[in-house]
N, CA, C and O of each residue as an XYZ file, in Angstrom:
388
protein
N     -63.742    -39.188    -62.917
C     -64.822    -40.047    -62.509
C     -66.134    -39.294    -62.728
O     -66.065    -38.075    -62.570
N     -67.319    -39.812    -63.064
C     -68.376    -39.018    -63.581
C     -68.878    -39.086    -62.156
O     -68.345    -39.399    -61.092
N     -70.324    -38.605    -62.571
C     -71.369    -38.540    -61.651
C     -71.510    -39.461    -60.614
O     -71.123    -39.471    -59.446
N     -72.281    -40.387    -61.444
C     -73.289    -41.886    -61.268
C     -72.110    -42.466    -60.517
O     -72.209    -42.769    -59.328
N     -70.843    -42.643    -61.302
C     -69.905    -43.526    -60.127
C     -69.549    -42.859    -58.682
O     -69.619    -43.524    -57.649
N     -69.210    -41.658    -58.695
C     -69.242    -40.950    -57.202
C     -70.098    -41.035    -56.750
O     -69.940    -41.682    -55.714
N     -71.684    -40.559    -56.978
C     -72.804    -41.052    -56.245
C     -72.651    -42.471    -55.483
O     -72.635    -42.650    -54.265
N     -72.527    -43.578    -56.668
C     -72.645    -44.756    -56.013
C     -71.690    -45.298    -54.893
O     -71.802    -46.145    -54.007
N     -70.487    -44.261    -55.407
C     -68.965    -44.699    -53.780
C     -69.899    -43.921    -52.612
O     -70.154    -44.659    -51.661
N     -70.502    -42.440    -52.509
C     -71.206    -42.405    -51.733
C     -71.681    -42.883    -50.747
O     -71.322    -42.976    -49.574
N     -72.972    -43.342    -51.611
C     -74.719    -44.350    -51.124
C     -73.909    -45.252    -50.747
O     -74.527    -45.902    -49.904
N     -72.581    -45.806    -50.910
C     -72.141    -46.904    -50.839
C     -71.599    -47.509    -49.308
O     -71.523    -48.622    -48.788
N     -71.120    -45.436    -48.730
C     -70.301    -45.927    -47.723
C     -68.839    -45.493    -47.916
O     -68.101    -45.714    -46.955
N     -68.226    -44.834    -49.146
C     -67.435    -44.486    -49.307
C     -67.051    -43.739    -48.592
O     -68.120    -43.162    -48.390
N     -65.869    -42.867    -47.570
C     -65.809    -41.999    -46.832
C     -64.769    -41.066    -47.737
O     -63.542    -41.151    -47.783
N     -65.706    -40.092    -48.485
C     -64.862    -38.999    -49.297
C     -64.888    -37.846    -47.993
O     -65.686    -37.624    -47.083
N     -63.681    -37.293    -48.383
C     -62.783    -35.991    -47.193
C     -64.138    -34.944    -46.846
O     -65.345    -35.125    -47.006
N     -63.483    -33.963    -46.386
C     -64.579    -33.161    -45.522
C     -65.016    -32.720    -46.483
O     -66.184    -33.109    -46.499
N     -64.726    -31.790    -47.835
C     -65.162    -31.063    -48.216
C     -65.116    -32.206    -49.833
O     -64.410    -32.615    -50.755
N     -66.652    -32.245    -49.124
C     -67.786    -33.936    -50.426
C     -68.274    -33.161    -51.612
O     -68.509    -33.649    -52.718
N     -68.419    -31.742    -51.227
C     -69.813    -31.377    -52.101
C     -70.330    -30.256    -51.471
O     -69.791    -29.705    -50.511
N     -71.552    -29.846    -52.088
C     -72.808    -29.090    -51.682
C     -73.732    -30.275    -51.974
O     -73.406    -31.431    -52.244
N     -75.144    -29.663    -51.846
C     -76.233    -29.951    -52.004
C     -76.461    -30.599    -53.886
O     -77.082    -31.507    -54.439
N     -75.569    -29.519    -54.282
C     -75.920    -29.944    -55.818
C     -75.697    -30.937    -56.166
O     -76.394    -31.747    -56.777
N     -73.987    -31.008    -55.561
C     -73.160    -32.369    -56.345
C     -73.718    -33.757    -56.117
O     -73.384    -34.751    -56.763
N     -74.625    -33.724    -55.108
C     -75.240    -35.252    -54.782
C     -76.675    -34.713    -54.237
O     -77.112    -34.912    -53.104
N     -77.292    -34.018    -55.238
C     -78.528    -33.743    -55.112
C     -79.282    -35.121    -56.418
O     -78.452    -35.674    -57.141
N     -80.355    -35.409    -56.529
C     -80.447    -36.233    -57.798
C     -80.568    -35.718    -58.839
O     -80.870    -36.449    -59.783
N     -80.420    -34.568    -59.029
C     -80.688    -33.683    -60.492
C     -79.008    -33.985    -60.818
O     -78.719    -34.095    -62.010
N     -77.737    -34.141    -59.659
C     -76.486    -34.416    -60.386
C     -75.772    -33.016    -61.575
O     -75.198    -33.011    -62.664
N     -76.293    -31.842    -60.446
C     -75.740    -30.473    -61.298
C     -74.407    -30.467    -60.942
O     -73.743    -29.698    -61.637
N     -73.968    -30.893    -60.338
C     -72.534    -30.484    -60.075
C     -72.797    -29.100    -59.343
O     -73.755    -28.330    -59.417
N     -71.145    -29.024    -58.315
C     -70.936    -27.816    -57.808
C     -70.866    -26.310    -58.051
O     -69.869    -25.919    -58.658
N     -71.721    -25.451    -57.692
C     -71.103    -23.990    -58.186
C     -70.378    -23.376    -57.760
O     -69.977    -23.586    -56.615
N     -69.960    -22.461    -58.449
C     -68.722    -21.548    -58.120
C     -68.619    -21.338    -56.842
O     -67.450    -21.312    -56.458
N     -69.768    -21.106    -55.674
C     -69.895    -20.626    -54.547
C     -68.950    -21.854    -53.614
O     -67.837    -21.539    -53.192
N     -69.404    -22.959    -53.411
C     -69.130    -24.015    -52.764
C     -68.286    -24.544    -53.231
O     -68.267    -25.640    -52.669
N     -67.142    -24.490    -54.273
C     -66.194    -24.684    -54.988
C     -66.214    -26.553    -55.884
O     -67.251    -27.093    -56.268
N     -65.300    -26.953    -55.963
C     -65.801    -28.406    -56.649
C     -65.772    -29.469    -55.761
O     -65.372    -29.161    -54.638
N     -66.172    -30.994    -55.983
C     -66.518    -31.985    -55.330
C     -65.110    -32.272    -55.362
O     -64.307    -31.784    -56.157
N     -64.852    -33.123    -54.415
C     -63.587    -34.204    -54.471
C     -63.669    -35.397    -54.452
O     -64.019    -36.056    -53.472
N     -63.254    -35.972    -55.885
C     -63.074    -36.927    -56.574
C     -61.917    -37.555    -55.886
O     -61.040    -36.797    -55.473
N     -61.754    -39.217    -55.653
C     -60.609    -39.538    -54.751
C     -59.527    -40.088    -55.767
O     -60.057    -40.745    -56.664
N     -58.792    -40.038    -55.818
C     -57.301    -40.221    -56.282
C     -57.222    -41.497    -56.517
O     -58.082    -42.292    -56.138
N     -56.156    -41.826    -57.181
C     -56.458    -43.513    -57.712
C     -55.948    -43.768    -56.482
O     -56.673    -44.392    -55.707
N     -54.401    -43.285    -55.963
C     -54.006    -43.836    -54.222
C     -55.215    -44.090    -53.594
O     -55.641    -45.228    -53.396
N     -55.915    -42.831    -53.202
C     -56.962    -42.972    -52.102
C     -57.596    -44.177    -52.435
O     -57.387    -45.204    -51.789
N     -58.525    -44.120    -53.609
C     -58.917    -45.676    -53.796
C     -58.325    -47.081    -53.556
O     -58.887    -48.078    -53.103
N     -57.180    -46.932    -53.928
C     -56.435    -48.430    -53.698
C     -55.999    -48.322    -52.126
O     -55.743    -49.299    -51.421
N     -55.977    -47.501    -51.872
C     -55.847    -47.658    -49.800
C     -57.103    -48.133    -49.409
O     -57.147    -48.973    -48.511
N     -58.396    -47.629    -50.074
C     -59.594    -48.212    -49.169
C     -59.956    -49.210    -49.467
O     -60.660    -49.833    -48.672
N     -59.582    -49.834    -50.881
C     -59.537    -51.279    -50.912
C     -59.056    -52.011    -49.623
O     -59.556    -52.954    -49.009
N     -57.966    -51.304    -49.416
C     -57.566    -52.513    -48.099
C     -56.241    -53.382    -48.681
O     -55.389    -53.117    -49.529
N     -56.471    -54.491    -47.855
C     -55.063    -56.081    -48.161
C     -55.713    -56.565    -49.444
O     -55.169    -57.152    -50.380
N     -56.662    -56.295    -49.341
C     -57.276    -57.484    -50.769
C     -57.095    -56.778    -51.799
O     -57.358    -57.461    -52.790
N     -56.737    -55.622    -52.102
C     -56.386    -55.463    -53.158
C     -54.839    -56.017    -54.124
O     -53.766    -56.042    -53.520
N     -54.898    -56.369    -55.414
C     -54.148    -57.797    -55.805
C     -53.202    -56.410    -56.844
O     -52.203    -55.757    -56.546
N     -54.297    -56.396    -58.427
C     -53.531    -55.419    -59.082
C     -53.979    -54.590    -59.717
O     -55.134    -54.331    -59.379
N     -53.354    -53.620    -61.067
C     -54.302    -53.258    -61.525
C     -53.571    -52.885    -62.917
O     -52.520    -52.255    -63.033
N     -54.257    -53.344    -63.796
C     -53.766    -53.659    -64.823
C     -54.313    -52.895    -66.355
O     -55.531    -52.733    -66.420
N     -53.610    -52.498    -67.383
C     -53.940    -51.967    -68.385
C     -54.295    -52.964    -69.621
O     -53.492    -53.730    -70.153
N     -55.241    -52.848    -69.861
C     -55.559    -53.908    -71.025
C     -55.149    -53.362    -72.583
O     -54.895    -52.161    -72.672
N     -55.100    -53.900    -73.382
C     -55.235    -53.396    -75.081
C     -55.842    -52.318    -75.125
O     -56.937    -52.201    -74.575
N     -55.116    -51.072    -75.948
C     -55.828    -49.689    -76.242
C     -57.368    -49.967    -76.283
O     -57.917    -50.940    -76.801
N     -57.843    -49.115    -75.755
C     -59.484    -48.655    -76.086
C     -60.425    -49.865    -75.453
O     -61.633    -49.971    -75.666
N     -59.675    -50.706    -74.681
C     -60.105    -51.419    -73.950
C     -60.835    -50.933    -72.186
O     -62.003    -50.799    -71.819
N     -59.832    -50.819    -71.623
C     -59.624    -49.924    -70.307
C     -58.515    -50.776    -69.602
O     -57.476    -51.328    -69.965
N     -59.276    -50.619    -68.313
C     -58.309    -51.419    -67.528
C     -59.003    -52.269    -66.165
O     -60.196    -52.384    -65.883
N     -57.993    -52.721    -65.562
C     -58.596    -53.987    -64.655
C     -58.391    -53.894    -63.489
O     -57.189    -53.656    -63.373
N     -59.007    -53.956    -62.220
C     -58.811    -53.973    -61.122
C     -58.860    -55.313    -60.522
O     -59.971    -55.782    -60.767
N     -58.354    -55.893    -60.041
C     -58.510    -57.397    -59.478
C     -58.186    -57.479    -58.216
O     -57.059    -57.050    -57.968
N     -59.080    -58.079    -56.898
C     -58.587    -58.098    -55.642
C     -58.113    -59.831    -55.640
O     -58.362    -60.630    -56.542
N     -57.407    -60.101    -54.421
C     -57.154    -61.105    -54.167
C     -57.818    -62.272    -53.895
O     -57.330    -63.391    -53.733
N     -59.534    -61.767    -53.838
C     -60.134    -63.343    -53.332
C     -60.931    -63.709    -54.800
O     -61.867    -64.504    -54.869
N     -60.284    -62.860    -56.109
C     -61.038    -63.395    -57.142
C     -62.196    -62.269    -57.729
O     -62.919    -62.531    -58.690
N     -62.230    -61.313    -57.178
C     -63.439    -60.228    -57.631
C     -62.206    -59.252    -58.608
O     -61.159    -58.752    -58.198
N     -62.843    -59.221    -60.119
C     -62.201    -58.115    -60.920
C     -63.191    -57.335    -60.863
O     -64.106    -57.677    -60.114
N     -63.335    -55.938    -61.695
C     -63.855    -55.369    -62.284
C     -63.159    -54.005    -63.256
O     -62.017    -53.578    -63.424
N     -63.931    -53.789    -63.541
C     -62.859    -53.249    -65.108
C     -63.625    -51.483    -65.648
O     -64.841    -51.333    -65.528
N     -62.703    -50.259    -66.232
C     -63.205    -49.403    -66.192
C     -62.708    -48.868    -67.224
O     -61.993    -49.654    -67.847
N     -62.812    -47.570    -67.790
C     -62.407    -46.679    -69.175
C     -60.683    -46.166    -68.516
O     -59.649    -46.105    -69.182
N     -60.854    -45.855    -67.023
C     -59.922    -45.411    -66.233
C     -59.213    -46.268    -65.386
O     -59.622    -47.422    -65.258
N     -58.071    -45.837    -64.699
C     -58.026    -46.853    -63.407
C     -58.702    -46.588    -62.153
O     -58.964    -47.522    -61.396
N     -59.114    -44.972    -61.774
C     -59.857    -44.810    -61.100
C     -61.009    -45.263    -61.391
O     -61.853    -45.320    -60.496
N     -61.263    -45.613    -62.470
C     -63.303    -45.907    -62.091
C     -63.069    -47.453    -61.905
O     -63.778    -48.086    -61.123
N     -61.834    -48.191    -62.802
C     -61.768    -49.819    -62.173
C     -61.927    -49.495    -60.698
O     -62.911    -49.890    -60.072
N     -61.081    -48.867    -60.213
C     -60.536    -49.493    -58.686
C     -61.871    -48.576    -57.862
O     -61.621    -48.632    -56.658
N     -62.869    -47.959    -58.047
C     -63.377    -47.473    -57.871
C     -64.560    -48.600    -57.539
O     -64.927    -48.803    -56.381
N     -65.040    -49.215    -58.527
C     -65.696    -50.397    -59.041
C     -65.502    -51.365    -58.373
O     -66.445    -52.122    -58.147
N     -64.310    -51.609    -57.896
C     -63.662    -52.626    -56.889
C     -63.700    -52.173    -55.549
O     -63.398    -52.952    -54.645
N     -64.012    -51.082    -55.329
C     -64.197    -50.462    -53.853
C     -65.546    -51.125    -53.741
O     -65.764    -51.923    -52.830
N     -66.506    -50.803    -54.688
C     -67.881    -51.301    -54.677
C     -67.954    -52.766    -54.445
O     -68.445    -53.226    -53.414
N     -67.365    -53.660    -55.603
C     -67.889    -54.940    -55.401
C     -67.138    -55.610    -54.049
O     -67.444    -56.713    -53.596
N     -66.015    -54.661    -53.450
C     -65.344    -55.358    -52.121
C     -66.610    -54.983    -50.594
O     -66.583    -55.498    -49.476
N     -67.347    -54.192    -51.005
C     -68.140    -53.557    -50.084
C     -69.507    -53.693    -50.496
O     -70.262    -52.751    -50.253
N     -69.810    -54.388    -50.896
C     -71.224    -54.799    -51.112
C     -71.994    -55.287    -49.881
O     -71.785    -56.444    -49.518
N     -72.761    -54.617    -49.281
C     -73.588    -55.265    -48.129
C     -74.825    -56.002    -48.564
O     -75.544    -56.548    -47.728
């Protein structure tokens, strides 16, 4: 998962584990972690599809070089290079305030 999409699970409300980051990894310059503070944690495709919740429906692989699809149950897809950044994407559009 890059940057910009962890940022946005973040800002979002996302509840990533104790050890999120330093200062860097979600500073807006987006340097990533140094050696000192070791690396960010990126959540697992599980973790993601647990914080979806019940509404999550499926998640699906499309035609090579396509990506793939996340779809919840009340009708919201969204779609990614990965399945983590679909279902990632779908954490977002299920949590939109």
């Amino acid at each position: 998962m890059d940057y910009e999409l962890a940022k946005k699970l973040k800002d979002a409300g996302y509840k990533f584990p104790a050890n999120d980051g330093c200062a860097n990894c979600w500073g807006d310059l987006g340097q990533g972690c140094s050696e000192e503070c070791g690396k960010e944690h990126c959540p697992t495709l599980s973790e993601l599809i647990e914080a979806c919740g019940d509404g999550f429906g499926k998640l699906e692989k499309h035609r090579p070089n396509i990506g793939w699809g996340a779809y919840a149950d009340n009708g919201i897809d969204e779609f990614g290079l990965t399945p983590e950044e679909a279902v990632a994407r779908l954490w977002l559009a299920l949590n939109k305030k």
